[in-house]
C-alpha positions in Angstrom: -7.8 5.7 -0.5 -5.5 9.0 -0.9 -2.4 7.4 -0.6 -1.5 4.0 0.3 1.1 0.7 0.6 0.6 -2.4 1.6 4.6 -3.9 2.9 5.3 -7.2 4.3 7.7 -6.4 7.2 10.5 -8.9 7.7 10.3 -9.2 11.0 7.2 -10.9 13.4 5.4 -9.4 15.2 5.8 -10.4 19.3 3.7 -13.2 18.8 5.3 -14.5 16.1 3.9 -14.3 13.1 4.2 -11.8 10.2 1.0 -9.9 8.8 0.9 -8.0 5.7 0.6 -4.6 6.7 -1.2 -1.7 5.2 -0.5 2.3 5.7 -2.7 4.6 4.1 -3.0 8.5 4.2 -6.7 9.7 3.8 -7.6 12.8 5.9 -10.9 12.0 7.5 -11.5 8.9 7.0 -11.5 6.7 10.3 -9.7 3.0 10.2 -12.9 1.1 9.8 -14.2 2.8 6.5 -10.9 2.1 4.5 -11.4 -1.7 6.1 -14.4 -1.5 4.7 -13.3 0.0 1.2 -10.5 -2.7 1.2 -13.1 -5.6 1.8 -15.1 -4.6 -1.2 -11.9 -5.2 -3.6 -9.7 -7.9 -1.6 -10.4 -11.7 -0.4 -10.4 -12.0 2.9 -7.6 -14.2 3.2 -5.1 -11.0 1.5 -6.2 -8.1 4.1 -4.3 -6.3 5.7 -4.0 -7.0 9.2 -2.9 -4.3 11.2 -4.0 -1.1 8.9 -2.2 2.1 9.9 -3.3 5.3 9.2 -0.6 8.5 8.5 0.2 11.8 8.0 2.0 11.1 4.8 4.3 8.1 3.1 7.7 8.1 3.5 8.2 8.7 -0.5 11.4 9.7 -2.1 11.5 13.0 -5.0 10.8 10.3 -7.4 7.9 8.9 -5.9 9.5 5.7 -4.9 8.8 4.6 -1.4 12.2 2.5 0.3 11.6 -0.5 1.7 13.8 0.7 4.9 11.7 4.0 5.5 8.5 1.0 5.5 10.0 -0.8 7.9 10.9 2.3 10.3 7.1 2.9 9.8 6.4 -0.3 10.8 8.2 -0.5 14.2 7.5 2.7 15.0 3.6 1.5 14.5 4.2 -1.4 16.5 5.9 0.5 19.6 3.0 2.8 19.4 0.3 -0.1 19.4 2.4 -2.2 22.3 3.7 1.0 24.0 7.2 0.7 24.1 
């Protein structure tokens, strides 16, 4: 991976439950190959579930990546995947 973050939103999803979430930036490489890459280093139980490929992080000039710009990730992931 090029870039990535795993965040643990604070809200549920629609049905419910809250995943651990992943977003990772790695030109090229298609969802199911960084699933794969993940697998190889993490138990089952601990992956990511949805993973979300993007153009770039949301990080600060020092590197730091706020919890807040995550979570804007985050919905604006989910109203892509449920179409709102």
């Amino acid at each position: 991976m090029t870039d990535g973050v795993f965040f643990l939103p604070d809200e549920a999803e629609p049905d419910g439950v809250t995943r651990l979430t992943a977003f990772a930036w790695r030109p090229g490489s298609p969802v199911a190959q960084l699933s794969e890459a993940l697998r190889e280093r993490i138990d089952a139980a601990f992956m990511p579930r949805p993973l979300y490929l993007v153009d770039a992080l949301p990080r600060q000039l020092t590197g730091k990546l706020p919890r807040e710009a995550l979570a804007k990730l985050a919905r604006q992931a989910q109203e892509r995947k449920h179409g709102a």
